[in-house]
C-alpha positions in Angstrom: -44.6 -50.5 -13.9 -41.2 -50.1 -14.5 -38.7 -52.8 -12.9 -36.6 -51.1 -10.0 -32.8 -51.1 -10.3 -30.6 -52.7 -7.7 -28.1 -50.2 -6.9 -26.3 -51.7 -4.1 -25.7 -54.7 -7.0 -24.3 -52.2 -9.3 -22.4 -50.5 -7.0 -20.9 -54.2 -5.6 -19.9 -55.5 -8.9 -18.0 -52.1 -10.2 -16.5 -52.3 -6.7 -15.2 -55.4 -7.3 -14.4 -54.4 -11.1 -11.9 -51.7 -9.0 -10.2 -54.0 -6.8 -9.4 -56.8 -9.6 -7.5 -53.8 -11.6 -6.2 -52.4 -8.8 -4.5 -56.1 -8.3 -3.7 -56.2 -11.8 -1.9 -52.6 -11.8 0.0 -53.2 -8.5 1.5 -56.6 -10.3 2.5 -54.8 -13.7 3.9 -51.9 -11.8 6.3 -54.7 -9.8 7.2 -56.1 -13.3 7.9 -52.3 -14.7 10.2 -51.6 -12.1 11.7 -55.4 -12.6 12.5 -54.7 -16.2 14.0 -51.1 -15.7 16.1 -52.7 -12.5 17.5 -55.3 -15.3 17.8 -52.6 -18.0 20.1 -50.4 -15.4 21.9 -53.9 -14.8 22.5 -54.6 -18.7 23.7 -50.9 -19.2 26.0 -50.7 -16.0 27.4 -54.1 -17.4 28.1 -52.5 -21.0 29.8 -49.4 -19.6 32.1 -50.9 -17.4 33.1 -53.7 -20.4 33.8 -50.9 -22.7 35.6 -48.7 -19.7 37.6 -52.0 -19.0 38.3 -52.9 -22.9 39.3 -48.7 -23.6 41.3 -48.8 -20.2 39.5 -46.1 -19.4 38.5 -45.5 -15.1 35.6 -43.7 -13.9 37.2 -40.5 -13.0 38.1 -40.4 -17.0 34.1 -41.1 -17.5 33.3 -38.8 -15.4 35.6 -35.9 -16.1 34.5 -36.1 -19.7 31.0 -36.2 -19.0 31.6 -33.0 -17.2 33.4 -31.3 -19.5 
């Protein structure tokens, strides 16, 4: 006779499978949006170093960029 499968086991154990990488996705989605935040930090930094070493004001930047 063939053995019976325990589905509510099955289903349990994949459930729990879901939650663990749910965890997992929810903390490397906080450290994505951590490294972009310092990216945007290191790149407003540069721009207003070289602004400041080109004497050059954001209405210049932004006229420029416009035109």
């Amino acid at each position: 006779m063939a053995r019976k499968a325990n589905y509510d086991v099955k289903i349990e154990a994949i459930e729990a499978k879901i939650e663990k990488h749910k965890e997992a996705l929810k903390t490397l989605k906080a450290q994505l949006e951590d490294v972009k935040g310092k990216r945007a930090k290191d790149s407003y930094k540069e721009l207003t170093e070289y602004m400041s070493a080109n004497n050059i004001s954001a209405a210049e930047v932004l006229k420029r960029l416009a035109g």
